[in-house]
Residue frames relative to the residue before (quaternion, step in Angstrom):
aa qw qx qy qz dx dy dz
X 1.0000 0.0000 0.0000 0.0000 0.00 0.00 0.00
X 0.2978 -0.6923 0.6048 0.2575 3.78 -0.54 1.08
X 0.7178 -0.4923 0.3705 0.3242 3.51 -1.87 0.41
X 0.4960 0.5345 -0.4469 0.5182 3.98 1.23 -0.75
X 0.7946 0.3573 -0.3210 0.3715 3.85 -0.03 -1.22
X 0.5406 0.4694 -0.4504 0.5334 3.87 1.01 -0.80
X 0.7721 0.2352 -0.4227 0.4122 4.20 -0.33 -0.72
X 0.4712 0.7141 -0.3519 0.3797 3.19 0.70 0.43
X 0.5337 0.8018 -0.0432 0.2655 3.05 1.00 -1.27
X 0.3319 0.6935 -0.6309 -0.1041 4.01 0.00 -0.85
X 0.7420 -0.4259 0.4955 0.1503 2.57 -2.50 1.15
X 0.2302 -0.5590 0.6776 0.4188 2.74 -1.80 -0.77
X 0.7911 -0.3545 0.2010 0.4561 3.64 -1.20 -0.14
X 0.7429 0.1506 -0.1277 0.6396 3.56 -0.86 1.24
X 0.5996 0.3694 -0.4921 0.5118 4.07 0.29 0.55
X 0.0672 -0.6239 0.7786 0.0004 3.16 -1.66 1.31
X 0.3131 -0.8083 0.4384 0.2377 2.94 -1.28 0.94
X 0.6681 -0.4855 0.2044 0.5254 3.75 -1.05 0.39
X 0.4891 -0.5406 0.5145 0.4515 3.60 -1.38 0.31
X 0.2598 -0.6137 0.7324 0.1396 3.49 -2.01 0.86
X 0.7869 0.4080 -0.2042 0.4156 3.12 -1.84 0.00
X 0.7323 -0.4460 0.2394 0.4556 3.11 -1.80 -0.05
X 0.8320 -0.2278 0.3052 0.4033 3.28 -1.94 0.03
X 0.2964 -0.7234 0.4687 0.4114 3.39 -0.84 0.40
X 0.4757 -0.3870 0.5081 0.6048 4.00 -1.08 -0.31
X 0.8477 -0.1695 0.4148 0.2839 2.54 -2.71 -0.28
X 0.6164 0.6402 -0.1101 0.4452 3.32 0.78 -1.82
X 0.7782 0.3924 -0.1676 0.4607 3.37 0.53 -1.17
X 0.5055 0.5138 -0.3596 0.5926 3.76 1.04 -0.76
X 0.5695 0.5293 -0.3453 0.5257 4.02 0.15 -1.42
X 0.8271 0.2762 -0.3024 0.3849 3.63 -0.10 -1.20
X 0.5232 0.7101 -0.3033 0.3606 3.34 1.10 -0.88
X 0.6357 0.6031 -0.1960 0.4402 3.14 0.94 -1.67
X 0.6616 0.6203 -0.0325 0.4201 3.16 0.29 -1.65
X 0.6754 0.4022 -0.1359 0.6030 3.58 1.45 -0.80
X 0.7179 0.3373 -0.3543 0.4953 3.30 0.88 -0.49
X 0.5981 0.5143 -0.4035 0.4637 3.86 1.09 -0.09
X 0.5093 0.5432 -0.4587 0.4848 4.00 0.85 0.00
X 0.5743 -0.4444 0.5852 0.3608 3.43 -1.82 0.90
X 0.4487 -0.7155 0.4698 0.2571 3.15 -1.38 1.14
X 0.3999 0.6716 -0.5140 0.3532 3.31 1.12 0.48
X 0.5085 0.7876 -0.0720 0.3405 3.19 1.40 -1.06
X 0.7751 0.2781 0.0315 0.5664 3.02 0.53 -2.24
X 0.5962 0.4762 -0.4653 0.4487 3.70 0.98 -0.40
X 0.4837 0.5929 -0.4155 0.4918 3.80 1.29 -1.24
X 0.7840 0.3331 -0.2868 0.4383 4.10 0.01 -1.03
X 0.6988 0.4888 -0.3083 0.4216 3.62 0.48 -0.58
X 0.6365 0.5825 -0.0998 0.4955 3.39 1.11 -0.42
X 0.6957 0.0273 -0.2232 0.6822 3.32 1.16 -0.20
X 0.7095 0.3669 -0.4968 0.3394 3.90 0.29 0.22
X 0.5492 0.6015 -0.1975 0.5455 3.81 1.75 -1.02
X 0.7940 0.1175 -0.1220 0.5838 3.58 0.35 -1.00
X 0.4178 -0.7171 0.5488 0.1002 3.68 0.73 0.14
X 0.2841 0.7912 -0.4511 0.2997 3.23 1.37 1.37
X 0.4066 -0.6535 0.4959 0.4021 4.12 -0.97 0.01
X 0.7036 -0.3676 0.4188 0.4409 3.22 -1.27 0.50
X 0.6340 0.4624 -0.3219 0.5297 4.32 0.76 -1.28
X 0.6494 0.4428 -0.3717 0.4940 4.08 0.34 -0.44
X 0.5878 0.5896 -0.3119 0.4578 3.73 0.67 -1.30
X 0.6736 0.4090 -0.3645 0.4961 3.61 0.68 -1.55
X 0.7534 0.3965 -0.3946 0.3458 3.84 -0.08 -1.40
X 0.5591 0.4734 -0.4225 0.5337 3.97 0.72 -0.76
X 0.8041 0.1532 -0.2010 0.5381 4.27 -0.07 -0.44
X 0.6281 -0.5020 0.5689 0.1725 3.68 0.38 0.84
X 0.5618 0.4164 -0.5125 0.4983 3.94 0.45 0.66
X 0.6207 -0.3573 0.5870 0.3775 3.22 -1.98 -0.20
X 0.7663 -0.3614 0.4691 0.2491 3.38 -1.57 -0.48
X 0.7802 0.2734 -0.0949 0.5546 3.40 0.70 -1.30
X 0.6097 0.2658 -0.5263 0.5297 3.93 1.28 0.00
X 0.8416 0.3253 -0.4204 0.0961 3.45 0.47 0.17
X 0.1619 0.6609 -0.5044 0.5317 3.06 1.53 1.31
X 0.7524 0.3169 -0.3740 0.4400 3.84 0.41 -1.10
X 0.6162 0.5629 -0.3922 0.3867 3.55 0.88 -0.37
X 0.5302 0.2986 -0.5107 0.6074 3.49 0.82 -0.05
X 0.6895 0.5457 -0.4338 0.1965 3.27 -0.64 -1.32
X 0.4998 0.5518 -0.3160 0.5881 3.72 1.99 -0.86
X 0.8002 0.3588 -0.2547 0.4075 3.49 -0.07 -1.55
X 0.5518 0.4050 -0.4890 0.5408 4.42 1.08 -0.21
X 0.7461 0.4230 -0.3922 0.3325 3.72 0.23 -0.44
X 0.4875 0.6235 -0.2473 0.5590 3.76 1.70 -0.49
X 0.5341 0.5049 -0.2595 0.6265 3.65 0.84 -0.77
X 0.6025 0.5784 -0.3655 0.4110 3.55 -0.14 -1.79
X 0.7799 0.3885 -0.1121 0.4778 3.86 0.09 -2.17
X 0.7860 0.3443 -0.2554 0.4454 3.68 0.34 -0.33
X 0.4491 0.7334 -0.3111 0.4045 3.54 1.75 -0.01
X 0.0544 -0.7594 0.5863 0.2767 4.32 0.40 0.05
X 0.4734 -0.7114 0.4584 0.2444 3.18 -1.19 1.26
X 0.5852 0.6425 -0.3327 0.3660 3.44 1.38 -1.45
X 0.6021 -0.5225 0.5497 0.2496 3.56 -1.40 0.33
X 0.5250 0.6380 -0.3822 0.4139 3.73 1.44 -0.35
X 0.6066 -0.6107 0.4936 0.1240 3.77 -1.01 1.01
């Protein structure tokens, strides 16, 4: 599978997909990290609408919620991320 068809792709719940391209930064490991320590309710809720570039209505029918819990469930899991995110440029 080349790297266009893998970012391409969507998961199913709790699948991330392998890293393409170049190394990631500092920044990107940190964020990475940080993603892989959220309930995978969570990380599937962020990956899903920023990775697959899903709506909040797609998010709900793929996790079995309504719309508006699965708006609050991101809106939880971006603000969870946010707190576990280091602000500082330090590694």
């Amino acid at each position: 599978m080349d790297d266009q068809s893998l970012s391409n792709r969507s998961t199913t719940p709790g699948e991330v997909l392998p890293a393409v391209g170049p190394p990631a930064s500092a920044h990107e490991e940190q964020l990475l990290a940080v993603l892989d320590g959220l309930p995978e309710s969570f990380r599937d809720a962020i990956l899903w609408r920023h990775r697959d570039r899903l709506s909040y209505e797609q998010i709900a029918v793929r996790a079995g919620l309504s719309a508006e819990a699965a708006r609050q469930l991101y809106r939880q899991a971006i603000a969870l991320l946010a707190r576990d995110l280091p602000l500082t440029d330090e590694p």
